[in-house]
C-alpha positions as CSV (number, residue, x, y, z in Angstrom):
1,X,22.4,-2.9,22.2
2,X,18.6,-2.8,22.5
3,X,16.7,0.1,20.5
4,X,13.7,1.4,23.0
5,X,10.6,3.5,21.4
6,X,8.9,5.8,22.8
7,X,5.8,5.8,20.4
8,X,2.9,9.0,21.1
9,X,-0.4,9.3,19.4
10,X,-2.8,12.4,20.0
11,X,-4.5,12.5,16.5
12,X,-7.8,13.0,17.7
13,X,-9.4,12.2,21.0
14,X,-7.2,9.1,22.4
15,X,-4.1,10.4,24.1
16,X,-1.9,7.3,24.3
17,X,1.9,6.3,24.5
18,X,3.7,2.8,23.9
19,X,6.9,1.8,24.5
20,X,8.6,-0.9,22.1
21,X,11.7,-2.8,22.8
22,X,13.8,-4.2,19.7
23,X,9.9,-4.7,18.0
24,X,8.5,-6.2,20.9
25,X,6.1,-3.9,23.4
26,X,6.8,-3.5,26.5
27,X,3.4,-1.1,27.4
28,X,0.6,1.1,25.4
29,X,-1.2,2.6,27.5
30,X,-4.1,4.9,26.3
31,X,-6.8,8.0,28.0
32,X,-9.5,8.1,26.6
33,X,-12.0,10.7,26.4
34,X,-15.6,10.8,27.2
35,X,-16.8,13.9,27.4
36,X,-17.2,13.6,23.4
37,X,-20.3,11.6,23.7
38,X,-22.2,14.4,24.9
39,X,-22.3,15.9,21.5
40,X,-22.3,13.5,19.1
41,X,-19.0,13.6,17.9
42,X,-15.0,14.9,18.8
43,X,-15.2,18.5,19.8
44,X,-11.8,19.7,18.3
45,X,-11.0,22.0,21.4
46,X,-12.3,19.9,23.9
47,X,-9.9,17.5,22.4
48,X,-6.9,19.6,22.3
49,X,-7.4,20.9,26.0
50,X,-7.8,16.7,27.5
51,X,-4.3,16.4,25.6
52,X,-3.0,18.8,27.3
53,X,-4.1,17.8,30.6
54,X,-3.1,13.7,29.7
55,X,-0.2,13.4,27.8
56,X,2.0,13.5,31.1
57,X,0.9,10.9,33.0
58,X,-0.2,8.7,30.1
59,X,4.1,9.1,29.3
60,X,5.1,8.7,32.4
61,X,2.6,5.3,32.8
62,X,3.8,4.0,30.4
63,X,7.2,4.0,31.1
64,X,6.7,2.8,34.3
65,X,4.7,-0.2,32.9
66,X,7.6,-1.2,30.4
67,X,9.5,-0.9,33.6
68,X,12.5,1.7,32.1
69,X,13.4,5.8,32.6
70,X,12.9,8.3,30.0
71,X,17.1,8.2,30.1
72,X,16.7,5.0,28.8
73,X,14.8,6.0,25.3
74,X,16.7,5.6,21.9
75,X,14.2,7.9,20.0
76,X,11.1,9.2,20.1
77,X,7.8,8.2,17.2
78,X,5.4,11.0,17.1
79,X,2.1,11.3,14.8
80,X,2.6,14.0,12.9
81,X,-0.6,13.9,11.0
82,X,-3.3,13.2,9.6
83,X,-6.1,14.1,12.2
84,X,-7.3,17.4,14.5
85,X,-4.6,20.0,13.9
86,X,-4.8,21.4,17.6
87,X,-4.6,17.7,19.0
88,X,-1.7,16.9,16.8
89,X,0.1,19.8,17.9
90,X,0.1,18.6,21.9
91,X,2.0,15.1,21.0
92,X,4.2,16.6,18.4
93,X,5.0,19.9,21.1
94,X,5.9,16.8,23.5
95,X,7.7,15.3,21.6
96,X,10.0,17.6,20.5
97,X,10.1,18.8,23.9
98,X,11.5,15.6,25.9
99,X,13.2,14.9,22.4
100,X,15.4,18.0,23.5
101,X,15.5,17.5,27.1
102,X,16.8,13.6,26.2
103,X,18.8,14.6,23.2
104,X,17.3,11.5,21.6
105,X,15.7,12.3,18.1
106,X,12.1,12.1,17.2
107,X,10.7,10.4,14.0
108,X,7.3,11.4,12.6
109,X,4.8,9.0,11.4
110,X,1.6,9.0,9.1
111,X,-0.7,8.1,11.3
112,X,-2.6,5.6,8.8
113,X,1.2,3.9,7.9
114,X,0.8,3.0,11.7
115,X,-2.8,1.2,11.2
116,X,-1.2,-0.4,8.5
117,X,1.3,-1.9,10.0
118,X,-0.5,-3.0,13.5
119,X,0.0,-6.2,12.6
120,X,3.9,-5.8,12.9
121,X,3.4,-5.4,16.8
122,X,5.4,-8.1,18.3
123,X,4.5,-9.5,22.3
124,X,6.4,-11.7,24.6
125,X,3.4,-13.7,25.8
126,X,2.2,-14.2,22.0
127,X,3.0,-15.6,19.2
128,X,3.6,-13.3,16.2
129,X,1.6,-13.3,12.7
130,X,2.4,-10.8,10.3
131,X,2.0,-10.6,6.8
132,X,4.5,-11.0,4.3
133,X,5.6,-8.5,1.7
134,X,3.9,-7.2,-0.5
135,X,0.5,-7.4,1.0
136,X,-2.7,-5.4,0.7
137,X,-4.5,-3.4,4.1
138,X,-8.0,-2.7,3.7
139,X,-7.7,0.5,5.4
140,X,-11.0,1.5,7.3
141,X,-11.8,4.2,9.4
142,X,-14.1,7.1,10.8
143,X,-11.5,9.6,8.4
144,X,-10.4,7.1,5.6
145,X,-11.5,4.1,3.5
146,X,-8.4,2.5,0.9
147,X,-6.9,-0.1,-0.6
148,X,-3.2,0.3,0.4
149,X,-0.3,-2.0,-1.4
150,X,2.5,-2.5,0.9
151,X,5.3,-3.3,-0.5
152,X,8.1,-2.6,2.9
153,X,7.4,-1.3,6.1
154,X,8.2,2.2,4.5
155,X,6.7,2.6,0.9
156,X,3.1,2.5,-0.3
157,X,0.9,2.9,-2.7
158,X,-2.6,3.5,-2.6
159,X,-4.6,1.7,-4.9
160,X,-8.5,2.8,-4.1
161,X,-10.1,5.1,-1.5
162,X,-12.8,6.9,-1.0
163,X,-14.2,9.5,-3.1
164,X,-16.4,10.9,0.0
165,X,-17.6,9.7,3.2
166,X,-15.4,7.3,5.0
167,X,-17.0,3.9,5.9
168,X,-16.6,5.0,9.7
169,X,-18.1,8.2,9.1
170,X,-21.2,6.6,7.4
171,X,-21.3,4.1,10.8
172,X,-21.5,7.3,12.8
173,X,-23.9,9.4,10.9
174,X,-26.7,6.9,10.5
175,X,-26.2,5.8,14.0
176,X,-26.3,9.3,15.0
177,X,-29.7,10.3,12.7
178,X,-31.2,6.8,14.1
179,X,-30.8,7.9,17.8
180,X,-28.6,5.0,18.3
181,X,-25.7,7.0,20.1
182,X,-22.0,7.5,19.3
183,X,-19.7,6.5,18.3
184,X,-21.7,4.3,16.0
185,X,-19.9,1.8,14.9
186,X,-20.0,-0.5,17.8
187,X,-23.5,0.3,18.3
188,X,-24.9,-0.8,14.9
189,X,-21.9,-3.7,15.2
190,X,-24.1,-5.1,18.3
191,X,-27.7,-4.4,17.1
192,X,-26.7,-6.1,13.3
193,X,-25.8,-9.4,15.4
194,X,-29.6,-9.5,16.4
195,X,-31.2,-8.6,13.1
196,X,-31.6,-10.0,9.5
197,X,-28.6,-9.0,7.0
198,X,-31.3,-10.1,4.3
199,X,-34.5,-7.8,5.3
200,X,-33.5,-4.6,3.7
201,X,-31.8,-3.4,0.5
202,X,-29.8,-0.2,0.3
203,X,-28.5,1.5,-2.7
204,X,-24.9,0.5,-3.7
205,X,-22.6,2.8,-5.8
206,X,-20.4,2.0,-9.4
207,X,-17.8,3.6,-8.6
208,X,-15.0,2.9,-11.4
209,X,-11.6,1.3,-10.6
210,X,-11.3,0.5,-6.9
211,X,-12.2,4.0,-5.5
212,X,-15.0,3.6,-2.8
213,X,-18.0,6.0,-2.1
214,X,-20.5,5.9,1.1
215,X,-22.6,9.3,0.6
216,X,-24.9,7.4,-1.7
217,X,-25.5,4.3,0.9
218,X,-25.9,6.8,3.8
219,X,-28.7,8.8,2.5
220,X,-30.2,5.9,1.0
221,X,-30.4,4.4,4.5
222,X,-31.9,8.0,6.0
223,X,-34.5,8.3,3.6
224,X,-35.7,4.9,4.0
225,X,-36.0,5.0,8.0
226,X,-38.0,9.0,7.1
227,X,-40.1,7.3,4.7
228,X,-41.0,4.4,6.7
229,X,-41.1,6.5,10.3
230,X,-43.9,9.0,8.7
231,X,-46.1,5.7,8.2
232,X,-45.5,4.3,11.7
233,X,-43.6,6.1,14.2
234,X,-42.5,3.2,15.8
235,X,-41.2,1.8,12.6
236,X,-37.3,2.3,13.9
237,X,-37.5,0.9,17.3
238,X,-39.4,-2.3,16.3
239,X,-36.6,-2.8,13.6
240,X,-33.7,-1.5,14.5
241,X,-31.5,-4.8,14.2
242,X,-33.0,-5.8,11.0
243,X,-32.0,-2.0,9.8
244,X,-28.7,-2.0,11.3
245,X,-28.0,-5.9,10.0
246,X,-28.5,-4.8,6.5
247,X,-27.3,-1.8,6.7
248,X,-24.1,-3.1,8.2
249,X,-23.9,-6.0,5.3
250,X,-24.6,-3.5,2.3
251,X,-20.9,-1.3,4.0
252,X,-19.0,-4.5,3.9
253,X,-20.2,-6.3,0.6
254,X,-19.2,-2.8,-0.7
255,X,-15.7,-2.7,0.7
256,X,-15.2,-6.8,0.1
257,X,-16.1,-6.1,-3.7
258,X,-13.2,-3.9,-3.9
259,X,-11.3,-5.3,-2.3
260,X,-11.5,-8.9,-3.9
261,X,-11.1,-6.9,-7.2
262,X,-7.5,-5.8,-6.2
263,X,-6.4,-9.1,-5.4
264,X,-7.4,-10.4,-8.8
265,X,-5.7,-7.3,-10.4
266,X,-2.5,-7.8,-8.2
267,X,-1.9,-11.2,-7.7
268,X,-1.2,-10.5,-4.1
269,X,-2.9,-12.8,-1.6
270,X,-1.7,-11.5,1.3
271,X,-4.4,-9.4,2.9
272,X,-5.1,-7.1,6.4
273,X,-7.2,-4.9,7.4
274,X,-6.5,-1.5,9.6
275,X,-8.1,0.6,11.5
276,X,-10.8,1.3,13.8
277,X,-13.3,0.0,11.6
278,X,-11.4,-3.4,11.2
279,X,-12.7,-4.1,14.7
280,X,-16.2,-4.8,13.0
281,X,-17.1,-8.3,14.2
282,X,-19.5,-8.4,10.4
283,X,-15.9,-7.5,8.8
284,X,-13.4,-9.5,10.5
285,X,-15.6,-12.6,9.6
286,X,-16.4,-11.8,6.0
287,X,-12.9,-10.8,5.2
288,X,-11.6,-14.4,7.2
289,X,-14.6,-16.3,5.1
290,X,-13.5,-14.7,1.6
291,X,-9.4,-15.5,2.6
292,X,-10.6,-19.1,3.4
293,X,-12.8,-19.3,0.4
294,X,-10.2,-17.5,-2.7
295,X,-7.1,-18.5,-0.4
296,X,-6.0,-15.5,1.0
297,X,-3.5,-15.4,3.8
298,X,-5.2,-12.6,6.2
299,X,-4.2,-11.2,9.0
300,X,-6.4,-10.0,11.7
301,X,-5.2,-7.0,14.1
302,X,-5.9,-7.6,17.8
303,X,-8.7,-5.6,19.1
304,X,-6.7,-3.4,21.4
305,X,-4.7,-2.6,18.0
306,X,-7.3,-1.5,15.7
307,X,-8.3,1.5,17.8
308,X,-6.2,4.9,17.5
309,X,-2.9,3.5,20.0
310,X,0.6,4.6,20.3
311,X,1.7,0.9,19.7
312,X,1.3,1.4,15.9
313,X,3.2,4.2,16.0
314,X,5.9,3.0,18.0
315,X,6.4,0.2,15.5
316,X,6.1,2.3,12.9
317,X,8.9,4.9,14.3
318,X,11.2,1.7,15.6
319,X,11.1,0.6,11.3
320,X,11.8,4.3,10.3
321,X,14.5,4.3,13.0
322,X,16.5,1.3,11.4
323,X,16.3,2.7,8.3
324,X,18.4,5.5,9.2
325,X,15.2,8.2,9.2
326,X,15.4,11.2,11.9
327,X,12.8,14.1,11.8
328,X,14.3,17.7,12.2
329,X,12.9,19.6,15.4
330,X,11.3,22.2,13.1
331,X,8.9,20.3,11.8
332,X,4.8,21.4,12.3
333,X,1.5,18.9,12.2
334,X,-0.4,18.5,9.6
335,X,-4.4,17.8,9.4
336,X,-4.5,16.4,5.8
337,X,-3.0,13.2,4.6
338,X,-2.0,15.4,1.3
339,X,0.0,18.1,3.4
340,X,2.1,15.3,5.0
């Protein structure tokens, strides 16, 4: 008998829902929400309320795409946390609620342990790569940078993370202070390919152990482009890609230094990376160069996985599933990876 998934993400501002067939998916279909852009960043309410008005149809989508009825669900994955609370309370409200209506239980997932274990999403019209166990996920994010030793699909142990800003936070802020747009990221991504990694240097912290820290980096980059705009206001749009190349190079030689030093200190050479941040073209090339160069075996997520998806949580629910876990209906989100 065949164990179906019904996987539902609505940590933020991506309502999404996947469903996965004895590890393999069958659909992930995901709404996204634009009306963010407007302000520079996820409104929390204006998240909650496009929830609201998606989750149906972006269920009901995808079960039609995997080509099944809701009758035919073994159990339901729901994030439970960490992200915004009010937008974690729609999926984990919906879940519960067709959990009852189906009398099929519902399993919670950390929304990060399903980044983690993207790689673990198996497709009929591709060949699978995962990594073996124990490996190590660079873990990289607009909420959350770490160094993450995984040692089954269902315990962990984080080795390093950030002592501040998040590496995805620090893409959006200065891309947000440099007019750019948002969400930064993919803007500076695009710019850095144009520009000279080389021209500029930006402070980088000493941060003990294999903790990370961005604040210092950030305001390093701000004060430069203030400094240099008050001598010639045209001193940002003539550079821009030289700006964003180096600045983009000074985020990753600080997460690759880490990162290199955990594999010395653990032995293990079996590396991913997670995350929406882990869609970095600068990234994926540097972490595939170092593997290449220190013989790493790394593992690359597929685009459509690194973004927040319900496919990562459905694969993370299906592994929680066959170990027996179920998730009482009682349970309430949580907005902090410490509360969870």
């Amino acid at each position: 008998m065949s164990d179906i998934i019904l996987g539902i993400e609505s940590s933020c501002d991506d309502t999404s829902a996947a469903v996965i067939k004895d590890g393999y998916l069958l659909s992930n279909v995901i709404a996204s929400q634009q009306v963010h852009k407007d302000y520079g960043g996820v409104v929390p309410e204006l998240a909650s309320r496009a929830h609201e008005q998606n989750i149906v149809p972006v269920v009901s989508q995808a079960l039609v795409k995997a080509g099944l009825e809701a009758s035919d669900i073994n159990a339901i994955a729901f994030t439970r946390g960490p992200g915004l609370l009010g937008s974690l309370l729609v999926g984990t409200s919906f879940a519960k609620a067709l959990s009852v209506a189906l009398d099929v239980p519902i399993i919670m997932v950390n929304h990060l342990q399903g980044h983690i274990l993207a790689n673990f999403v198996k497709q009929y019209d591709k060949p699978s790569a995962a990594p073996k166990f124990p490996y190590l996920c660079l873990l990289v994010s607009g909420g959350n940078s770490q160094i993450v030793r995984v040692d089954d699909p269902i315990h962990y142990e984080i080795l390093g993370q950030t002592i501040d800003d998040a590496v995805g936070e620090a893409f959006d802020k200065c891309s947000k202070m440099m007019g750019l747009g948002y969400p930064g990221g993919p803007v500076i991504d695009r710019l850095a390919k144009l520009g000279d990694p080389e021209k500029y240097k930006f402070a980088k912290p000493h941060i003990p152990g294999l903790d990370y820290s961005f604040s210092g980096v950030k305001t390093s980059l701000l004060y430069f482009v203030r400094d240099e705009m008050e001598k010639d206001p045209e001193f940002m749009e003539k550079n821009k890609e030289d700006i964003c190349a180096s600045f983009q190079k000074t985020l990753i030689d600080i997460l690759m230094d880490k990162l290199i030093k955990a594999v010395r200190q653990t032995g293990i050479k079996e590396v991913t990376i997670g995350g929406g941040v882990s869609a970095n073209s600068g990234l994926r090339g540097r972490i595939t160069e170092e593997g290449q160069k220190r013989g790493w075996n790394t593992y690359l997520p597929e685009f459509k996985f690194t973004t927040d998806n319900a496919a990562m949580i459905a694969i993370a629910g299906y592994f929680r599933y066959l170990k027996g876990e179920r998730t009482p209906l009682d349970v309430a989100p949580v907005s902090r990876i410490a509360d969870f």
